[in-house]
N, C-alpha and C positions, 0 to 999 in steps of 0.2 A: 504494500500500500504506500501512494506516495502522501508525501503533510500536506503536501498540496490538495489531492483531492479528498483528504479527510478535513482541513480547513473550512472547505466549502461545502461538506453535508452539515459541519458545526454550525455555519454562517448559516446556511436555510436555515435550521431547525432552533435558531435563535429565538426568533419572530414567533411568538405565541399565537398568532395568527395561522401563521404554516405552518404550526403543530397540529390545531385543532383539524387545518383543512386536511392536512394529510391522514389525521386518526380517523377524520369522519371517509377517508377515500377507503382506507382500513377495514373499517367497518363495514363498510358498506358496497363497498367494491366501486365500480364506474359508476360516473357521475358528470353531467355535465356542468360547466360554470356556473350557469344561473343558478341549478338547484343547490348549489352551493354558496354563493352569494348571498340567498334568500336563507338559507340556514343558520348563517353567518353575522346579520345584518351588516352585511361587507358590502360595497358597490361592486357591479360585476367589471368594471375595469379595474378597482382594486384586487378583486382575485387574478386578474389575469397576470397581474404584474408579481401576485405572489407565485404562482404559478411559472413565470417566467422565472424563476429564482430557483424556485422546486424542480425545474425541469432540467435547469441549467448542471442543480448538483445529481440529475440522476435519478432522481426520489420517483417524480412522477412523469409518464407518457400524455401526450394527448392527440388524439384521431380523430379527425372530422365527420360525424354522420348525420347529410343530408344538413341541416343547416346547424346542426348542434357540433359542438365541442365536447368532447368525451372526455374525462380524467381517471387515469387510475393509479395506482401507487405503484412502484419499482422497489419489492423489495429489495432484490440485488443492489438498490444505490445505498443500501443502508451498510454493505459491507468494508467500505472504507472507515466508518464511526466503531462496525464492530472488529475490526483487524486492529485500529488504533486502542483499541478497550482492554483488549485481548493483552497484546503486547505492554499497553503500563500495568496490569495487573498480574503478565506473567514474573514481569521483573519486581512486582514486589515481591510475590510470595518466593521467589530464588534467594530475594534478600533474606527474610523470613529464614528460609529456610537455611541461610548459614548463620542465624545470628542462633537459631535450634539447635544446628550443630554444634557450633562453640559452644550453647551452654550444656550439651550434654557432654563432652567433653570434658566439662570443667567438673561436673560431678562426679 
């Protein structure tokens, strides 16, 4: 994973606004703008523009059907946040895991 693209699934998922949109994509699976806008009390150019954000880090796709905008989540863009999660958590518990050793040692 580069910091780079784990920067910017950080950066989306800053916005408590593109949490929410993206749990309710989660839930709910596809969705178009409006019916998420109206969910939201969000203008539906403000979704778009969050969506522009979410789409940019990966999170979510969107496909045109007939005159609607479709959205749905990308789990796979979430694996930059869990590879970086993974990795500080594995090097603590290695830490952990010699400061265990030296003290069984020491007993």
């Amino acid at each position: 994973m580069s910091y780079v693209s784990g920067v910017g699934v950080f950066a989306a998922l800053a916005d408590p606004t593109r949490r929410a949109l993206l749990d309710q994509l989660q839930r709910d699976g596809e969705c178009a703008v409006s019916e998420l806008a109206a969910a939201h009390a969000v203008s539906q150019p403000a979704v778009s523009r969050h969506f522009r954000v979410l789409r940019e880090a990966g999170l979510v796709s969107v496909r045109q059907v007939g005159r609607r905008r479709c959205s749905r989540m990308e789990a796979d863009g979430l694996l930059p946040l869990v590879c970086y999660l993974t990795s500080f958590w594995d090097q603590r518990v290695d830490a952990l895991t010699l400061v265990l050793d030296d003290f069984e040692e020491e007993s």
